[in-house]
C-alpha positions in Angstrom: -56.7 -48.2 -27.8 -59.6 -46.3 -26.7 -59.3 -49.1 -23.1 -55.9 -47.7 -22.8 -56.7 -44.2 -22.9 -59.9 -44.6 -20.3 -57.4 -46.4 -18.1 -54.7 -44.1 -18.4 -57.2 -40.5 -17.5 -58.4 -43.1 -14.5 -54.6 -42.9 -13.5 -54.2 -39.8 -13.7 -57.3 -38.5 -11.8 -56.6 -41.3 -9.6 -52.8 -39.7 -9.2 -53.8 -35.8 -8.9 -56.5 -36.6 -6.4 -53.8 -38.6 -4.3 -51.7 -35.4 -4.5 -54.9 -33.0 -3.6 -55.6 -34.9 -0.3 -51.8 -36.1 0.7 -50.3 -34.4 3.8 -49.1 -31.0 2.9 -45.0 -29.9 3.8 -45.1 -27.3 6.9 -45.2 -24.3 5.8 -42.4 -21.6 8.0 -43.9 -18.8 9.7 -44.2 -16.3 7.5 -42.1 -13.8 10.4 -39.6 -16.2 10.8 -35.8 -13.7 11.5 -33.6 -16.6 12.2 -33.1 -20.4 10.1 -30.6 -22.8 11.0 -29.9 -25.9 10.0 -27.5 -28.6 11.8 -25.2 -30.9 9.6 -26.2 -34.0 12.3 -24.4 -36.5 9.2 -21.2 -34.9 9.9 -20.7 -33.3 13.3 -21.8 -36.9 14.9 -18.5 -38.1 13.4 -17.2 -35.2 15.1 -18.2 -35.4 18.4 -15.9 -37.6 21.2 -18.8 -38.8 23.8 -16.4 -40.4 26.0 -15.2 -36.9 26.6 -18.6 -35.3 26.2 -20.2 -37.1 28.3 -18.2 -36.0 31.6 -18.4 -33.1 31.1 -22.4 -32.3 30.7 -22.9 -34.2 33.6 -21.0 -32.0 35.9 -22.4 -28.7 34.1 -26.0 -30.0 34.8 -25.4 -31.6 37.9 -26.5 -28.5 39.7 -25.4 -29.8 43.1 -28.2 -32.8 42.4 -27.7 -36.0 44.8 -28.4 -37.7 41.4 -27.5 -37.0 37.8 -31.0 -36.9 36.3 -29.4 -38.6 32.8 -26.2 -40.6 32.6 -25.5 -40.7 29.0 -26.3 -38.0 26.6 -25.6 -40.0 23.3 -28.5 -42.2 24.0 -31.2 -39.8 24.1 -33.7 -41.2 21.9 -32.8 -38.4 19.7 -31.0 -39.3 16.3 -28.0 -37.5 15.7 -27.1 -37.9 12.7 -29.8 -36.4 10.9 -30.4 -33.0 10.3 -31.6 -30.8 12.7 -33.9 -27.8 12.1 -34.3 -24.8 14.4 -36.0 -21.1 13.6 -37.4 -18.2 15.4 -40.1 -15.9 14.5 -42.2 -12.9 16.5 -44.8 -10.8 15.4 -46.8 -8.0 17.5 -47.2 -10.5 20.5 -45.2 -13.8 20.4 -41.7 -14.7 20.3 -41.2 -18.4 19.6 -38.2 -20.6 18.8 -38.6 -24.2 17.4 -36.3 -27.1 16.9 -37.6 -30.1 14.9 -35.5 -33.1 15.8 -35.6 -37.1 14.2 -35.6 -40.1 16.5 -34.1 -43.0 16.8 -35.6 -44.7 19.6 -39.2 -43.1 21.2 -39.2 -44.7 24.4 -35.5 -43.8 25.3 -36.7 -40.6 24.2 -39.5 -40.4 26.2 -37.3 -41.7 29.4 -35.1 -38.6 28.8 -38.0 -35.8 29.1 -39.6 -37.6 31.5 -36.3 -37.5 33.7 -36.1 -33.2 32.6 -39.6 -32.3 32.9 -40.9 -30.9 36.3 -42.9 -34.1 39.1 -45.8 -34.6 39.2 -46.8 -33.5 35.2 -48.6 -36.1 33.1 -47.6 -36.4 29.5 -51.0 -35.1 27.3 -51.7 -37.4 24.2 -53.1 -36.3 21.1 -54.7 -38.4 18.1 -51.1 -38.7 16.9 -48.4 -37.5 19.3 -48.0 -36.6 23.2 -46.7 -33.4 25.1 -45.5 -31.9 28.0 -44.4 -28.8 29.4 -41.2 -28.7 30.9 -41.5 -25.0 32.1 -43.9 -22.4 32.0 -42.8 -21.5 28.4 -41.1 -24.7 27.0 -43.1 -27.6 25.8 -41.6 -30.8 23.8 -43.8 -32.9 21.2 -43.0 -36.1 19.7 -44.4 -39.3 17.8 -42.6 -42.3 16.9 -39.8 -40.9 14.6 -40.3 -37.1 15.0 -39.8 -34.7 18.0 -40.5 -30.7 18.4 -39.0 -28.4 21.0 -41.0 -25.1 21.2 -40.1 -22.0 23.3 -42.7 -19.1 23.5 -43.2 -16.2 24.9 -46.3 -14.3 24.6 -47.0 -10.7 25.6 -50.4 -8.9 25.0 -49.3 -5.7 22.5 -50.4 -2.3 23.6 -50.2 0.9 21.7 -47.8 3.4 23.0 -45.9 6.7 22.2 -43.9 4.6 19.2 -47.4 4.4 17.9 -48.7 7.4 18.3 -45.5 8.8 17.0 -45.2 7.0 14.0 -47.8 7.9 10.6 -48.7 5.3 9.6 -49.3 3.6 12.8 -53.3 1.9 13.3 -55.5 3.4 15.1 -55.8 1.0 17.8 -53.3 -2.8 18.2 -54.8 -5.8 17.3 -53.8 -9.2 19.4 -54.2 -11.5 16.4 -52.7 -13.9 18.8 -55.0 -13.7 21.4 -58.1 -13.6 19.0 -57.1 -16.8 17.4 -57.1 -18.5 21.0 -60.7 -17.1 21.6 -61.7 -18.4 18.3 -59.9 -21.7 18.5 -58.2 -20.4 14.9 -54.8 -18.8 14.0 -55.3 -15.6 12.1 -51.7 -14.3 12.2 -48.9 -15.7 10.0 -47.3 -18.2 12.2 -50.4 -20.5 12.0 -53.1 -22.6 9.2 -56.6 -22.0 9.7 -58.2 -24.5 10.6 -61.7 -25.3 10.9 -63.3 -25.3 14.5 -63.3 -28.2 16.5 -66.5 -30.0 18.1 -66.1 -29.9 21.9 -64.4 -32.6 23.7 -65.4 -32.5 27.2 -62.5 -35.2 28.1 -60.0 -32.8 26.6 -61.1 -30.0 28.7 -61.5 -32.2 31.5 -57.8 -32.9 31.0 -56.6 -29.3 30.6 -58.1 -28.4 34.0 -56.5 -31.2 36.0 -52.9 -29.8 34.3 -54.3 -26.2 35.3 -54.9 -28.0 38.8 -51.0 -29.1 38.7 -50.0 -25.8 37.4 -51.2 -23.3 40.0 -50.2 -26.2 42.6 -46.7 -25.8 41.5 -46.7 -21.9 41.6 -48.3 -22.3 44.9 -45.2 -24.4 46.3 -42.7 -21.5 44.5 -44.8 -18.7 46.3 -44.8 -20.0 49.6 -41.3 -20.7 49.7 -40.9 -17.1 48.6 -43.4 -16.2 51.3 -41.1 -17.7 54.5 -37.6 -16.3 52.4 -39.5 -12.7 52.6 -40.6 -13.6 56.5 -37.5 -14.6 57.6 -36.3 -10.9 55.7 -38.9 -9.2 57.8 -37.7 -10.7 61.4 -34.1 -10.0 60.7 -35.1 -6.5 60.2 -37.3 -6.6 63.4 -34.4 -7.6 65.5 -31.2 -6.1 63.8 -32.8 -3.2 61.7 -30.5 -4.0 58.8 -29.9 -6.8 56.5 -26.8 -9.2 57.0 -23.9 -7.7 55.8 -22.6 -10.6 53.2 -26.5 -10.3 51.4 -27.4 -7.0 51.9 -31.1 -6.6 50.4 -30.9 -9.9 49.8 -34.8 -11.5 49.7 -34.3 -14.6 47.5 -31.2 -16.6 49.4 -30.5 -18.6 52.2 -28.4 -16.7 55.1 -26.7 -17.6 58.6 -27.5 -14.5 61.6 -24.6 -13.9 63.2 -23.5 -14.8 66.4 -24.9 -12.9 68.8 -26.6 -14.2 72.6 -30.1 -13.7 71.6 -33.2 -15.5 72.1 -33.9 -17.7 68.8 -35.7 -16.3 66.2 -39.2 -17.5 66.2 -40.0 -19.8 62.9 -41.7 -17.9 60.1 -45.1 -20.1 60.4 -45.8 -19.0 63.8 -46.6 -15.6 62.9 -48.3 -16.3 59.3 -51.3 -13.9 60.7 -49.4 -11.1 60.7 -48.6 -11.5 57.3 -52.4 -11.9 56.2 -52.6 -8.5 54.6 -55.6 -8.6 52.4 -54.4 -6.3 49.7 -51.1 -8.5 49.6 -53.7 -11.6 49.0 -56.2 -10.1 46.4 -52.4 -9.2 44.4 -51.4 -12.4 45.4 -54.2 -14.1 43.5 -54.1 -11.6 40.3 -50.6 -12.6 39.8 -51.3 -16.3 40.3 -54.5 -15.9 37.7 -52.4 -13.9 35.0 -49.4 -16.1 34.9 -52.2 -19.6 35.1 -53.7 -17.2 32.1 -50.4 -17.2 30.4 -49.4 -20.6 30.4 -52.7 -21.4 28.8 -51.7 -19.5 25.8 -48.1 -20.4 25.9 -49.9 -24.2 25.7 -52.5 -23.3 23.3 -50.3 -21.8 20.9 -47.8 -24.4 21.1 -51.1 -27.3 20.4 -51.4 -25.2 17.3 -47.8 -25.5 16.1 -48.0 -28.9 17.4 -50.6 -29.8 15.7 -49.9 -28.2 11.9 -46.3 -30.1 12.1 -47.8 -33.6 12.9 -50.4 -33.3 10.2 -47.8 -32.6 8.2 -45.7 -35.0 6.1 -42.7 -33.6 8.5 -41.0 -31.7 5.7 -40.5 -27.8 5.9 -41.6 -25.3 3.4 -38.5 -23.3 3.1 -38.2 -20.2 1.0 -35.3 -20.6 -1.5 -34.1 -17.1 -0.5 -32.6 -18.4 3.1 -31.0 -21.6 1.8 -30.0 -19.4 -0.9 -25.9 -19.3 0.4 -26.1 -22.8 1.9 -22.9 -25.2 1.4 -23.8 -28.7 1.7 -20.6 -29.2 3.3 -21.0 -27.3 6.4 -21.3 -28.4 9.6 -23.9 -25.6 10.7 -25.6 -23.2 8.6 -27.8 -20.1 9.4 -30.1 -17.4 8.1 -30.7 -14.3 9.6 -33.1 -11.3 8.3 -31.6 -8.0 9.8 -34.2 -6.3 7.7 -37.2 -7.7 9.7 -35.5 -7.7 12.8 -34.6 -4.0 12.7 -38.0 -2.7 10.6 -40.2 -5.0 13.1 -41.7 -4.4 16.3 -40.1 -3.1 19.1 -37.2 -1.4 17.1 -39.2 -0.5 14.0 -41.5 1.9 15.8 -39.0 3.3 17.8 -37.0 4.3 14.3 -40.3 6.1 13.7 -39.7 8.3 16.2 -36.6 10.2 14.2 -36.6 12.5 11.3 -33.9 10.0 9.2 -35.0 6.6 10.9 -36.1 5.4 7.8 -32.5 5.9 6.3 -31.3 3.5 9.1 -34.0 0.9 8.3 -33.0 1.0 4.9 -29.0 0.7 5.6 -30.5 -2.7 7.6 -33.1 -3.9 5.2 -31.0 -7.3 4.4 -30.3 -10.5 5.2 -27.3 -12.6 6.1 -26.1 -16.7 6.0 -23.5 -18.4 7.6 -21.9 -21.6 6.9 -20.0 -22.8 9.9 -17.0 -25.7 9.0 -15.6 -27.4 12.1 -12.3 -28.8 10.0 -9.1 -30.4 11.3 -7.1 -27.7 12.0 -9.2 -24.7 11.8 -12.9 -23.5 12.0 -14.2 -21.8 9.0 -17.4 -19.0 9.2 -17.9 -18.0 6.2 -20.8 -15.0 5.8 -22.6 -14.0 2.7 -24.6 -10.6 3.3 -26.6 -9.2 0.8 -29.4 -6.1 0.9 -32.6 -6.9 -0.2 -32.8 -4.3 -2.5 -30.6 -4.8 -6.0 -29.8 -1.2 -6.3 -28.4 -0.7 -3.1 -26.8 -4.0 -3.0 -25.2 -3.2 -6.4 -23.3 0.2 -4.9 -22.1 -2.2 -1.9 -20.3 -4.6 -4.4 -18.9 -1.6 -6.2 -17.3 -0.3 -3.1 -15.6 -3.0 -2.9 -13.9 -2.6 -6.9 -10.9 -0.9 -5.2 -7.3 -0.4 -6.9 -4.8 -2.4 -4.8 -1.7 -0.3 -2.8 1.5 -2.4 -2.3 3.4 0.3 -0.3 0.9 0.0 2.3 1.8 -3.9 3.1 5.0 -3.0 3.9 4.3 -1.4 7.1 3.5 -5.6 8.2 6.9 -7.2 10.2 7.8 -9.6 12.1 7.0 -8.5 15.4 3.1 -7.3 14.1 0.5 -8.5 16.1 -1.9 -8.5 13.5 -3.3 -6.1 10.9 -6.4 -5.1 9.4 -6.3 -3.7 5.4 -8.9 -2.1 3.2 -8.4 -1.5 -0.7 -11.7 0.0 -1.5 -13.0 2.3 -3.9 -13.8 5.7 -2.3 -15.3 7.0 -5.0 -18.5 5.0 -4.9 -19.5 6.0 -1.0 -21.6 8.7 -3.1 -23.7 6.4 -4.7 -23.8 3.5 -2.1 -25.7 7.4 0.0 -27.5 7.5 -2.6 -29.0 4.6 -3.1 -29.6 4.5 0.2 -31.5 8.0 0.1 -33.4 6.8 -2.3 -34.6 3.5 -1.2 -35.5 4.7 2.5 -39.0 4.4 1.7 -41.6 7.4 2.8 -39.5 9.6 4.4 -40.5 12.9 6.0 -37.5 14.7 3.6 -37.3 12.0 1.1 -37.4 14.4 -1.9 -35.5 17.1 -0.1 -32.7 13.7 0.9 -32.5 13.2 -2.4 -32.6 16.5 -4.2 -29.3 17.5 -1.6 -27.7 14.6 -3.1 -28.0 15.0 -6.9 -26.9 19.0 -5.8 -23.8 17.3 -3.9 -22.9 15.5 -6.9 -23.4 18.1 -9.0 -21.4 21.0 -7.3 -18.6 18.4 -5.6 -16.2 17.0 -8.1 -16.4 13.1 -6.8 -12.8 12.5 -8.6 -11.5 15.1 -6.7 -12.6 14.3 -3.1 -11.7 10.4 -3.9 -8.4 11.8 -4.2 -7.8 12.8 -1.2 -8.5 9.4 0.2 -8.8 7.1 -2.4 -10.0 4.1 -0.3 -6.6 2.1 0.4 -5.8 2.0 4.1 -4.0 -0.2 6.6 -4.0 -0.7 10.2 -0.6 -2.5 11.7 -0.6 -3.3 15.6 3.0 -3.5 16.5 3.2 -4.5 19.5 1.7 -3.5 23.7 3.8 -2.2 25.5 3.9 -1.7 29.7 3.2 2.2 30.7 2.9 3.4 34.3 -0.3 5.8 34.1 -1.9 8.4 36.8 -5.5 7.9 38.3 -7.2 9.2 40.6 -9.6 7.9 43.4 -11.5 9.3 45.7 -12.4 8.5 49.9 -14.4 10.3 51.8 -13.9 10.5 55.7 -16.0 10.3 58.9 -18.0 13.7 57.8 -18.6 12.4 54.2 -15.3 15.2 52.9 -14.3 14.0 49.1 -10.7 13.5 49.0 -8.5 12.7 46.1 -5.6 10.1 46.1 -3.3 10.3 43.3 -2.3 6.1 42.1 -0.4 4.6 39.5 -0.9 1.4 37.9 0.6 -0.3 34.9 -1.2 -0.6 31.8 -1.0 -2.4 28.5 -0.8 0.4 25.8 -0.9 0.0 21.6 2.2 0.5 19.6 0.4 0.8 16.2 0.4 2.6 12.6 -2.6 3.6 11.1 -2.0 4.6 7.2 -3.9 5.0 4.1 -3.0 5.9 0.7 -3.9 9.9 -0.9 -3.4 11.5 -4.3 -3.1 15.4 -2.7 -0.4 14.9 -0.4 -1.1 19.4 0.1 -4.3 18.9 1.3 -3.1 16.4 4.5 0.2 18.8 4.8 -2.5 21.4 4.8 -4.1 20.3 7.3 -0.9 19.0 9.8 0.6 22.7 9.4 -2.6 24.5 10.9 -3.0 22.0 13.6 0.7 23.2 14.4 0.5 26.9 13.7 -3.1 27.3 15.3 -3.1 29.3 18.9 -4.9 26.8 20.3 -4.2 23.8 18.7 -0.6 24.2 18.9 -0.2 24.0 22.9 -0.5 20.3 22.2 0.7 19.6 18.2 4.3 21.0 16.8 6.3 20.1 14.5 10.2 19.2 13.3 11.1 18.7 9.6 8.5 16.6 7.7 7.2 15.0 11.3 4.6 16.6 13.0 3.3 15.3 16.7 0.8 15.4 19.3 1.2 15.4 23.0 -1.1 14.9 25.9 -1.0 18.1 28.7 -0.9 14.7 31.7 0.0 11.3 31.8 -2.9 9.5 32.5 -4.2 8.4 28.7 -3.0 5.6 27.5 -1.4 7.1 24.5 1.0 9.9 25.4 1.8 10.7 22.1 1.2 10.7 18.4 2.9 11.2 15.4 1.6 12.5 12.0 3.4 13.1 8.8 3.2 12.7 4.6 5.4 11.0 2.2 5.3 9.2 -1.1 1.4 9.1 -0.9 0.8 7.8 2.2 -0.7 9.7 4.9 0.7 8.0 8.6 -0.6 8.3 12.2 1.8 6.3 14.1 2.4 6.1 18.2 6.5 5.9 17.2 9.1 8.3 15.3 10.4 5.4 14.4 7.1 3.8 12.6 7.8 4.5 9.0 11.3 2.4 9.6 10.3 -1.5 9.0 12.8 -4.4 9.7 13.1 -8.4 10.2 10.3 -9.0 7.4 10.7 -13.1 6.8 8.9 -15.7 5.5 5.6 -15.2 7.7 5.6 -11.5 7.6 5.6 -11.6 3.6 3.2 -13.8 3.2 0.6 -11.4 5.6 1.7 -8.8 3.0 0.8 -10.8 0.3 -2.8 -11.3 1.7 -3.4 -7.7 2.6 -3.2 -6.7 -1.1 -5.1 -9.5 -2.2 -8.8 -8.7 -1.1 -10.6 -5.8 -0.7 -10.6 -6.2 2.7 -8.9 -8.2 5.0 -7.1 -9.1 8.4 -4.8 -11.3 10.8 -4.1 -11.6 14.0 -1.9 -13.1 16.6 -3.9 -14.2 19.2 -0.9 -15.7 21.1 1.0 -12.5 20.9 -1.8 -10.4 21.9 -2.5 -12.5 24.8 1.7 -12.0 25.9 1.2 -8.5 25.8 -1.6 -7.9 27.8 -0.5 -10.7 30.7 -0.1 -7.8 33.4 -3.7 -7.0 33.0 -4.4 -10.0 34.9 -3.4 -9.9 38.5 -4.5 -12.9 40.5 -3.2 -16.3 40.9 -6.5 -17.9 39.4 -6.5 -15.1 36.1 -2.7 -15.6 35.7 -3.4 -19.7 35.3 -6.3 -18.9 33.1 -4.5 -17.1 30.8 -1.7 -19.2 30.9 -3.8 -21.8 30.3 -5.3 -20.1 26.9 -2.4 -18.3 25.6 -1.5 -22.2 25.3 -4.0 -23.4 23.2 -4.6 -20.2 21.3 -4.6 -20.2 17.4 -4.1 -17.3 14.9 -7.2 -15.8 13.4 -7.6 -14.5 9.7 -10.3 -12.9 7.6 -11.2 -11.4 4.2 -13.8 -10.0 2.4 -15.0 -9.6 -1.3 -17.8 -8.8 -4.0 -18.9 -12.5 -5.4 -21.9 -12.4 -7.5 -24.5 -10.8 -5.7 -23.7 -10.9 -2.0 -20.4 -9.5 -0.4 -18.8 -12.7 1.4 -16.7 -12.7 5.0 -14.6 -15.6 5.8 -13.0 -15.8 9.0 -10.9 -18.7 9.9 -9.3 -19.6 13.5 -6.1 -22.1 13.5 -6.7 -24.2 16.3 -3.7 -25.6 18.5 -3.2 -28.7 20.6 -3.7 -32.2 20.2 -7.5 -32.3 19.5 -9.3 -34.8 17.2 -11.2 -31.6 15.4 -11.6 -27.8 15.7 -14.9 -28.6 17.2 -13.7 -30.9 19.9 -10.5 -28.5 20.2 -13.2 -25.9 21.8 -14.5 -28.4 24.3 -11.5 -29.4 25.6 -11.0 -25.7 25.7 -14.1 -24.9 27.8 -13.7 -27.9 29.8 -10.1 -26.6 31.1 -11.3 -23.3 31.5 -14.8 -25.0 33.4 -12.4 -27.0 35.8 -10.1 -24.3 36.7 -13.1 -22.2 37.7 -14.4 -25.2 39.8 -10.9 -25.8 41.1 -10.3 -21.9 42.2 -14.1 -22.1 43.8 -12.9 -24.9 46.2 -9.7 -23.4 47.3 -10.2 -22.9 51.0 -10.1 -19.1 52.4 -6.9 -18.1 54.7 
C-alpha cells in the first residue's frame, strides 16, 4: 500500500511538472479592439470555386502578362478550419493578425513566394520562416500553422491633447520603441522574454535584407525621380501641365502634337537635378523609412516568435466570445469603449467640458454573428455597456407599452417602415446613469446634483405623457418633382452670373407619427406656430389640419402637414396621409411585426430602387441599376432587451438562382465588376 502511494505522488509530481514546463496558449494583446473568428467548417461548403476562381483572377490580374496564382482553393491554406483574426493599438502600433491552419506547407510556401516582392529571401527561424511582402506586411508559417501580421508603427509625441487633458504624463513613453532597444517587449501586446546571446549570423542576415530593402526603395525613387524630370521639362517648354493630368507628378502622359524639337530624355540632364539639399532629404527619408521597416520586422519576430512557442491555441477572454453562436458562419467582437476612450480620440474628448459623458455613452462593447443561409443572410448584434447600471437603464428603455393604431398607417404601397414602442419614461435614468458613471468629470457633482433637481422639480409621468415612447415612421412612396437650382458662370472678366435650372428629383411621400397622452399640449403648440407673426407667413391652418409651406420651390419637400387625433400626433407630406387603403396579406403581416418588438423595421429594397430610377441618368447607371433592382431582396430588422445585452437582428432576403446568400453576393459583385469592365471598354465617339 505504502508502494502505491510513493508511486502515485511520483505521478503526480511527474504530471504537474509536465504541466509547469508544457508550451503555454497565446495569450491576446491585452489592447486588442477588434476579435473575429471565421466558421472555415461551414462557409467552405459554402463557397462555388469554379465560380470563385474566375473571378479573383481578373480582380488581381492588374493588367499582369501572367496571373501570379491560378487557383485560389489550393493555397496551402486549410479552409475548413477556423480562422482567427484581431487588431490591437496602443500609444504607437496598430497591428492586425490573422492565424491561419495548413494543409499543405509547400503549396503554401509556392503561394507567398509567387505574392511576395523579387529578389527577397525567405528568413528561417529555429522553428518557422518569414517574409515580408511589403513594407508593413509580413507572413510566418511552420508545417501546419501560418500568421499574417500587418503593423504600423508611429513614434507618439505629446501634443495639445496632452497638455490639455489632467491627467495626462508629463512626458510620452515609446514602450514600443524601448522594447526594440532592449531586445524585450514591455507594453501589453508582448511576453518578456529574457535577452538573447548575440548571433552574428542573424545580424549578418538582417543586413543583407536591409541591403535588399533600401535597393528596392532605391528602384521606387528613381523612377519617381525621371516621372518628376519629365514634369520639370514639360513645364520648361509649355509652362503648364498637360491638360488631361493637370499637376499630375506620378503618371505616365503623351505631349501633344505640336512641331517641336524632341524632348531631351530625363538622364541627360541628371546634373541639373543634383541639388544637395534635395540629396541630404533624399537620404533622411531613405534612413527613416530603412528605420521603420526594421521595427515593423522586429515587432512582428516578437509576435512571431510568442505564437510559435506557443502550443498554437489563443488565450481568449470569455467576455468577447461571450455572444458567440456556434452556428455562425462569421462572428466578431468589437470594444467601442477602448476604441473611443484610447488614443487618438480619447485625448481629444479631453479637450471638452462634457467629453467624459460621451466616453461613457461609448464605454461598451459589441458581437456579431454573421449567418450566410439559403435564402437570406442573418447579422445578428448583441451590444451591451460595460457598466451594469447603465446597461440596466438601456434594457429598461426598451420595456415599452405596445400601440396598435400606429401599425395601421403600414399599406400596400409602403416602402418600408421603421417602428419604436419604447418607454419614454426611463430616458431620465438611462441620463442619469450616464451622469453618474462619466468618471472624473470637471462638473461631475454639479451633472449630477442638476439631475436629481430635474427629477425632483419635473414630474417624469407627466413629460412621458406627452410622448410616451411609441412612434412610427411609414415611407409611402417617391415621387418625381421638378425643383429650381441655381448655377453660376462667370465670363471673360471673371462677372458671377446666375442661371436659373430645373431638374427632376426623387422626393419622400411619408408619415411620421407617434403616440401622446395630452393631445392640448401638441394642439398647443400647432396653433402658435399658426397664429405667431412670424411663424404664420409659412404655417396656417383649416379645421383640425394645420400645414407648412416653403416661400420657393427648390426643397424637396414643398409642404407639410401637421394635425392631432385619437392620440396620435401626425407629420405627414399628404392631406390625404391619415386615409389608409389596399392593406392585404403582406401589409398585415408588416403590421403585425411593428408591434411586436420594441423596435423594428422593413424595407422594400426593390421599390425603393423603382422610385429613385430617374436619379440615374446614363446608359451605364441605368444597366446598373437595372441590373440590381433585379436581384435585390427585402431587408428586415428588430430589436429587443434579452438578458443582459440589447440584441439587433437584421436579415436580407436574397433573390435569384444562387446556391447560398453568400454566393448570391458574388454573383452580385461579379455582374456589377463586369459591367464596370464592359462600360470601361466601350470605345469613345
Amino acid at each position: 500500500m505504502k508502494s502505491i502511494l510513493q508511486k502515485t505522488q511520483v505521478t503526480l509530481l511527474l504530471f504537474f511538472i509536465s504541466l509547469v514546463f508544457a508550451q503555454q496558449r497565446m495569450k491576446m494583446p491585452a489592447d486588442v479592439l477588434f476579435y473575429m473568428e471565421i466558421n472555415g467548417k461551414q462557409l467552405d461548403k459554402k463557397i462555388n470555386w469554379e465560380k470563385f476562381n474566375p473571378f479573383l483572377q481578373e480582380v488581381t490580374k492588374k493588367n499582369k502578362e501572367k496571373l501570379s496564382w491560378t487557383d485560389y482553393s489550393k493555397t496551402g491554406i486549410k479552409y475548413d478550419a477556423t480562422q482567427y483574426h484581431y487588431a490591437s493599438f496602443n500609444d504607437s502600433v496598430k497591428a492586425y493578425t490573422a492565424h491561419f491552419i495548413l494543409d499543405n506547407k509547400e503549396k503554401f510556401q509556392e503561394f507567398i513566394n509567387s505574392i511576395k516582392k523579387k529578389g527577397l529571401e525567405n528568413s528561417r527561424k529555429n522553428n518557422y520562416s518569414y517574409v515580408s511582402l511589403d513594407d508593413d506586411i509580413f507572413v510566418a508559417w511552420n508545417g501546419s500553422r501560418a500568421v499574417l501580421k500587418m503593423i504600423t508603427y508611429e513614434k507618439p509625441y505629446k501634443d495639445k491633447w496632452d497638455e490639455i487633458a489632467a491627467d495626462s504624463a508629463a512626458t510620452v513613453i515609446d514602450s514600443v520603441a524601448a522594447a526594440v532597444a532592449d531586445s524585450v517587449a514591455v507594453d501589453g501586446d508582448y511576453v518578456e522574454e529574457p535577452e538573447k546571446p548575440f548571433d552574428y549570423k542573424e545580424e549578418i542576415q538582417y543586413l543583407k535584407d536591409d541591403i535588399k530593402y533600401l535597393k528596392e526603395s532605391i528602384k521606387d525613387n528613381n523612377a519617381e525621380i525621371q516621372r518628376i524630370q519629365k514634369d520639370i521639362k514639360y513645364l520648361e517648354k509649355y509652362h503648364k501641365y498637360p491638360e488631361e493630368q493637370k499637376g499630375s507628378t506620378d503618371k505616365e502622359y503623351e505631349e501633344p502634337i505640336v512641331e517641336t524639337d524632341p524632348m531631351p530624355a530625363p538622364e541627360e540632364d541628371m546634373e541639373d537635378l543634383q541639388i544637395p539639399e534635395y540629396d541630404d532629404f533624399k537620404k533622411e527619408m531613405d534612413s527613416l523609412k530603412a528605420e521603420k521597416f526594421k521595427m515593423h520586422r522586429k515587432l512582428a519576430e516578437e509576435s512571431f516568435d510568442q505564437y510559435f512557442n506557443s502550443n498554437f491555441e489563443l488565450d481568449i477572454p470569455a467576455e468577447m466570445t461571450a455572444s458567440r453562436d456556434a452556428a455562425a458562419d462569421v462572428f466578431v467582437y468589437t470594444d467601442y469603449g477602448s476604441l473611443v476612450n484610447n488614443g487618438i480620440y480619447g485625448r481629444m474628448m479631453k479637450m471638452y467640458e462634457f467629453g467624459s459623458l460621451l466616453n461613457s455613452a461609448y464605454n461598451s462593447n459589441s458581437s456579431y454573428n454573421l449567418y450566410f443561409d439559403k435564402a437570406q443572410v442573418r447579422l445578428v448584434n448583441s451590444y451591451q455597456h460595460k457598466n451594469a447600471e447603465v446597461q440596466k437603464s438601456y434594457a429598461e428603455i426598451y420595456n415599452g407599452r405596445k400601440n396598435k393604431k400606429l401599425a395601421r398607417l403600414i399599406n400596400d404601397k409602403s416602402i418600408g417602415y421603421y417602428a419604436i414602442n419604447l418607454d419614454g419614461s426611463k430616458y431620465f435614468d438611462m441620463m442619469y446613469a450616464l451622469m453618474k458613471n462619466a468618471g472624473n468629470s470637471k462638473y461631475q457633482k454639479e451633472t449630477e446634483l442638476i439631475m436629481e433637481t430635474v427629477k425632483i422639480v419635473l414630474d417624469e409621468e407627466a413629460i412621458s405623457k406627452i410622448a410616451p415612447g411609441n412612434g412610427i415612421f411609414v415611407l409611402n412612396e417617391l415621387k418625381p418633382k421638378t425643383v429650381e437650382y441655381t448655377e453660376y458662370d462667370y465670363d471673360d472678366d471673371y462677372n458671377e452670373k446666375e442661371i436659373k435650372k430645373t431638374k427632376e428629383v426623387a422626393v419622400p411621400d411619408f408619415t411620421f407619427a407617434f403616440a401622446t397622452e395630452n393631445e392640448g399640449y401638441w394642439n398647443r403648440i400647432f396653433n402658435l406656430l399658426a397664429t405667431n407673426k412670424t411663424t404664420s407667413k409659412n404655417f396656417s391652418k383649416k379645421g383640425n389640419m394645420y400645414s407648412f409651406k416653403e416661400d420657393h420651390n427648390s426643397g424637396y419637400i414643398g409642404k407639410l402637414f401637421f394635425t392631432v387625433n385619437d392620440g396620435i400626433v401626425y407629420v405627414m407630406t399628404s392631406e390625404n396621409g391619415l386615409h389608409v387603403e389596399n392593406q392585404k396579406q403582406i401589409s398585415k403581416e408588416w403590421m403585425k411585426d411593428s408591434t411586436k418588438y420594441p423596435a423594428s423595421g422593413r424595407f422594400n429594397v426593390q421599390k425603393l430602387l423603382a422610385g429613385l430610377e430617374q436619379e440615374f441618368k446614363s446608359g451605364s447607371e441605368r444597366k446598373m441599376l437595372d441590373m440590381v433592382r433585379k436581384n435585390v431582396g427585402d431587408i428586415y430588422f428588430k430589436s429587443e432587451a434579452k438578458g443582459n445585452t440589447i440584441q439587433t437582428e437584421i436579415d436580407y432576403s436574397i433573390k435569384g438562382s444562387s446556391e447560398n446568400s453568400l454566393m448570391y453576393f458574388f454573383n452580385l459583385f461579379d455582374e456589377m465588376y463586369k459591367l464596370h469592365e464592359a462600360d470601361k471598354k466601350q470605345p469613345v465617339l
